[in-house]
C-alpha positions in Angstrom: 126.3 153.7 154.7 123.6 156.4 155.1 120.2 156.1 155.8 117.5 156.5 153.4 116.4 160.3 155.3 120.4 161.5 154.6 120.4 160.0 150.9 117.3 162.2 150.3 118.5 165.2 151.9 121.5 164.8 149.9 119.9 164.1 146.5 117.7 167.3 146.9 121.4 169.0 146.6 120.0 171.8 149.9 123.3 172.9 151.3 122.6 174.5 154.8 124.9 177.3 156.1 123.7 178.4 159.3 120.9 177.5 162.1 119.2 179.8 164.4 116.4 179.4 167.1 113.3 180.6 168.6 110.6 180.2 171.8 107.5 180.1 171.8 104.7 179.0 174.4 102.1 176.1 173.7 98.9 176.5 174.6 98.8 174.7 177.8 102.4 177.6 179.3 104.9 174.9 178.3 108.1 176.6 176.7 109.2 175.4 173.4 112.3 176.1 171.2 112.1 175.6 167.6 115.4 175.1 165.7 115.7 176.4 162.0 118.2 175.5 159.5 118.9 178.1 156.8 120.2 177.2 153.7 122.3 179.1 150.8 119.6 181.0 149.7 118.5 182.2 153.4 115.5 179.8 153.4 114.9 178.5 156.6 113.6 175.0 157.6 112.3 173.9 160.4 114.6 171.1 162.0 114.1 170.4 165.8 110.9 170.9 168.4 112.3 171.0 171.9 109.1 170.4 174.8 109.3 171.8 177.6 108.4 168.4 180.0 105.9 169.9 182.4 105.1 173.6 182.6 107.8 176.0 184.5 109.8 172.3 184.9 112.8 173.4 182.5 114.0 170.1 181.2 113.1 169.8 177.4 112.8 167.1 174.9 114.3 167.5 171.7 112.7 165.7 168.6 113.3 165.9 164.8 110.7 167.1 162.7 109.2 164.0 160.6 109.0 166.4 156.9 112.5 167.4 157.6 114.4 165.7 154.8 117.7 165.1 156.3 119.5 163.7 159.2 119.0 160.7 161.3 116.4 160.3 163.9 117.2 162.6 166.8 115.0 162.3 170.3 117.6 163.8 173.4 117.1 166.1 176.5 120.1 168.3 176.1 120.8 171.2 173.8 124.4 169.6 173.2 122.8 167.1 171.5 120.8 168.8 169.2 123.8 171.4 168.3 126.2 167.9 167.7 122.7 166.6 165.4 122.1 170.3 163.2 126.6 170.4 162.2 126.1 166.8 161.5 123.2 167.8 159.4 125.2 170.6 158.0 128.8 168.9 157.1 126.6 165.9 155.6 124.6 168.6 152.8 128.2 170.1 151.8 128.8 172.8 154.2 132.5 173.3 155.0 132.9 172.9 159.1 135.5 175.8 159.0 132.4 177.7 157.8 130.0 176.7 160.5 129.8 179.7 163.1 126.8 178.8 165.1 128.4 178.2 169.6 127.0 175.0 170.6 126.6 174.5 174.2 130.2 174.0 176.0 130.7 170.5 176.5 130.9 170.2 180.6 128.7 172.4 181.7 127.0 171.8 185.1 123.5 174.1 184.5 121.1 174.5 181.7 117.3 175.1 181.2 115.8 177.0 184.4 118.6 176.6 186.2 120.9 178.3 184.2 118.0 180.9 183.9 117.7 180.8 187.7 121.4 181.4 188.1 121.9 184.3 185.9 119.2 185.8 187.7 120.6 185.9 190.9 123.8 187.3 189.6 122.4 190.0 188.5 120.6 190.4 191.9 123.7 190.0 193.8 125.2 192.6 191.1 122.2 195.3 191.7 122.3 194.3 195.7 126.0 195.5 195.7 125.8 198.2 193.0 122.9 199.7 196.2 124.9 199.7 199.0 128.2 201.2 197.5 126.2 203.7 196.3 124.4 204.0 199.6 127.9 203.9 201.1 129.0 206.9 199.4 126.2 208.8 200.2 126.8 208.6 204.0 130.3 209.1 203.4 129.9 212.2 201.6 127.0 213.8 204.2 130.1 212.6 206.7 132.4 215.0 204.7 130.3 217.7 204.6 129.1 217.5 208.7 133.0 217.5 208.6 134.2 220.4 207.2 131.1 222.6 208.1 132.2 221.7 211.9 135.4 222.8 211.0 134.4 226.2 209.1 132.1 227.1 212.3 134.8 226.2 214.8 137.4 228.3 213.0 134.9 230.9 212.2 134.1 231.0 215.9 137.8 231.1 217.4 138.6 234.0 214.8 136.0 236.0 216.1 136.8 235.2 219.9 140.2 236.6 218.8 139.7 239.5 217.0 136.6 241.3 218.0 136.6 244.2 219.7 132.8 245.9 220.4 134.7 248.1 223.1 133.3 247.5 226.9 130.0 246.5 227.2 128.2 248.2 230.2 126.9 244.6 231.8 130.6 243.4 231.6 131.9 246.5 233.2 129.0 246.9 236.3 129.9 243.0 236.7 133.9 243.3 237.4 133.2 246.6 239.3 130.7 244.8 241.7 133.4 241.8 242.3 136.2 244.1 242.8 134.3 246.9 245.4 135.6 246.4 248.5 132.3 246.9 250.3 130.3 244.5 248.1 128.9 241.6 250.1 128.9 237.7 249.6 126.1 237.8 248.0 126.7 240.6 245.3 130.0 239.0 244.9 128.6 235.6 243.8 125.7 236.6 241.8 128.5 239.4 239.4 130.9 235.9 239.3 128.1 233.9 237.5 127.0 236.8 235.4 130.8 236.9 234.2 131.1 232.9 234.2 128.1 232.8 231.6 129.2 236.2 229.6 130.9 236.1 226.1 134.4 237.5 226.7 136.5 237.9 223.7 139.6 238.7 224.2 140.0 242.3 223.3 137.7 242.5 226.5 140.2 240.4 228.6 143.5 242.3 227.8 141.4 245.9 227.8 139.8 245.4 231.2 142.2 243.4 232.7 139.6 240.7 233.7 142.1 238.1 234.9 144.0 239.7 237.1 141.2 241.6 238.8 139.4 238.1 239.5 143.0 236.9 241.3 143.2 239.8 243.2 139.8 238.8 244.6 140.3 235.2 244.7 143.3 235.8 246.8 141.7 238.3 249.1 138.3 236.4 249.6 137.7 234.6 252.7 134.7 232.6 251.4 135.2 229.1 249.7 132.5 229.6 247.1 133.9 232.8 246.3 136.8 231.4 245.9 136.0 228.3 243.8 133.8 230.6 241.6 136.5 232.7 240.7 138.9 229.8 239.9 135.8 228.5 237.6 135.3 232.2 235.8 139.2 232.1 235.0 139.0 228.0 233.8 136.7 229.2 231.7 138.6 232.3 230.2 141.9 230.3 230.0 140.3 227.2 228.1 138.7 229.6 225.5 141.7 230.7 225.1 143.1 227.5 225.0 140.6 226.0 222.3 140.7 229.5 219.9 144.4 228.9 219.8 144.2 225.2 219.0 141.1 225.4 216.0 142.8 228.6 214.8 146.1 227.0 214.3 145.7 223.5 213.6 146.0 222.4 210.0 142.9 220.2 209.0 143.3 217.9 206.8 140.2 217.7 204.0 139.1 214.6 205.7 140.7 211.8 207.9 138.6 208.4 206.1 140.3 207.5 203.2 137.8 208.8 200.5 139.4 207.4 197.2 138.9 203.8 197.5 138.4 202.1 194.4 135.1 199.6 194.2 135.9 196.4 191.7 133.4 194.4 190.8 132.2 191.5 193.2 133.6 188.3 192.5 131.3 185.7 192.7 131.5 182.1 193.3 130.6 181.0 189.9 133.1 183.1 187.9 136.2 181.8 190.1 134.7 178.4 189.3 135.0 179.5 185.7 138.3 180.5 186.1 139.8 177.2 187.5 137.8 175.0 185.1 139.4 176.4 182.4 143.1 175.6 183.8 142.0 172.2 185.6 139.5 170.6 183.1 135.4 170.0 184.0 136.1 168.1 187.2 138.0 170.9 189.2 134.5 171.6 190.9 134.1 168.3 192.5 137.7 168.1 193.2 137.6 171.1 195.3 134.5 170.1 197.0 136.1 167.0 198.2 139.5 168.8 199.0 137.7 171.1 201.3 135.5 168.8 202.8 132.1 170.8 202.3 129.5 170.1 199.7 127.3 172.5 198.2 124.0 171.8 196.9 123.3 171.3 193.4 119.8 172.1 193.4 116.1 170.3 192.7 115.9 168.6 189.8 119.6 167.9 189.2 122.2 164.9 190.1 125.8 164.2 189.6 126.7 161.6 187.7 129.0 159.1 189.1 131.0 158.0 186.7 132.3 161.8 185.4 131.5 163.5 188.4 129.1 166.0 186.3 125.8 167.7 187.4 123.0 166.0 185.0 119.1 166.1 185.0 117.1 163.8 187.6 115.0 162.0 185.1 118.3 161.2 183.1 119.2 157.4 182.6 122.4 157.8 180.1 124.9 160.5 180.8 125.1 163.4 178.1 128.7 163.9 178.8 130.2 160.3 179.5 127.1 157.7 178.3 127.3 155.7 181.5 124.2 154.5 182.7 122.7 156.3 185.9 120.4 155.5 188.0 117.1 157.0 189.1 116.8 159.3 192.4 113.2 158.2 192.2 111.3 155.1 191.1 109.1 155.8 187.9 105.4 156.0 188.1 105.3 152.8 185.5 107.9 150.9 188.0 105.4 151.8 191.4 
């Protein structure tokens, strides 16, 4: 038997087809949603007040409107609730259910309100935080890549002209070899030409033209003095690993880069998507399952509870259980109780 509200509604012969929803602020900063139900000819009614509790508190209360015609009474604290009330409302004026389009809130879920608010808003943190360093990442790694291959362009460009220039004899060069190589020259003279040629640049067209190398062995060999002798086997070091290092850089093939440059960034997979992904295989209670398997426990956050006869994450103030309708108890005395 219906009650007197749903015979009315029904005599009036409104059909409602659709619902939609707004916020709004009270005077006082308290959120507010209002609920609408739209009938045939697009007219739209208002159905449902939701309060916001306490201001910035996200839990709401959900009441019908008194000059709304049809429907039970409906006072509840979830959004659930109120979708289940307006396709009630909706079936009961004549509206085929196939035809009702509106998502209601999926039964089972563990935020809502501020929370849910809260929690979006820190993915898209997380999502910023990581879209900033890979992008910072890249950066570095391309200023690597370009410190890289300019080393390699001046090393190459350095060895190729150690190889092939030829400015003919410079006069410095020349006076120096002559003063090592004079049979009369003394210590001193000696020392002071070997560190003019151990400091000189020597390509070497110079070394092959002159015959450097072999003139500072003939005096090596025929010096008495140590230092002489260890400065001429430091002049030809130096000569023979120029040499050494024009021959290497010129002949070496570089590769473009020796980091692996094409990795591929995927998006970050956060804790609350794999959640997602083994609720829907495993049912609503796969969270708490896991929890208990692994033998950690996250928190839930203020203002929330779990509800211990379905295991799922309600409002504090709640006494009956949206999802299951087992009684819960209070995490806090009331103020009327105290």
């Amino acid at each position: 038997m219906k009650s007197p509200a749903r015979q009315g509604g029904s005599a009036q012969g409104t059909v409602y087809v659709d619902m939609k929803q707004e916020k709004f602020l009270f005077p006082d900063n308290r959120r507010g949603i209002r609920f609408f139900v739209v009938d045939a000819n697009g007219k739209s009614t208002l159905a449902v007040l939701g309060e916001e509790r306490d201001t910035r508190d996200g839990h709401y209360t959900y009441r019908k409107q008194p000059d709304f015609p049809a429907g039970s009474n409906l006072v509840c604290g979830n959004l659930s609730g109120v979708h289940n009330w307006i396709r009630n409302v909706m079936i009961e004026s004549g509206c085929a259910e196939a035809q009702i389009d509106f998502k209601p809130s999926r039964r089972g879920s563990a935020l809502g309100g501020a929370a849910e608010s809260s929690h979006h808003k820190k993915n898209r943190y997380l999502k910023e935080e990581v879209d900033r360093l890979v992008s910072r990442a890249r950066e570095l790694e391309q200023s690597n890549i370009n410190l890289y291959t300019t080393g390699i362009r001046t090393a190459r460009s350095t060895a190729n002209a150690w190889l092939k220039d030829s400015p003919g004899t410079p006069a410095f060069f020349e006076n120096a070899l002559a003063g090592v190589s004079h049979p009369k020259a003394s210590q001193e003279t000696i020392l002071t030409n070997l560190r003019a040629l151990c400091d000189a640049y020597v390509p070497l067209h110079l070394l092959d033209s002159t015959n450097a190398y072999e003139v500072i062995s003939e005096v090596e060999k025929n010096q008495d003095s140590e230092a002489v002798r260890r400065l001429c086997t430091q002049v030809k070091d130096v000569w023979r690993l120029q040499l050494r290092k024009a021959l290497i850089v010129g002949t070496t093939p570089w590769d473009e880069y020796p980091i692996v440059t094409k990795q591929t960034y995927g998006p970050m997979s956060t804790p609350a998507a794999s959640n997602k992904r083994i609720g829907v295989h495993h049912g609503g209670n796969s969270a708490s399952k896991s929890q208990k398997s692994s033998g950690k426990t996250t928190g839930i956050g203020k203002g929330r509870k779990i509800c211990h006869h379905c295991n799922q994450i309600v409002g504090s103030p709640s006494r009956i259980c949206p999802f299951c309708k087992g009684e819960l108890p209070l995490k806090t005395t009331p103020k009327s109780e105290r």
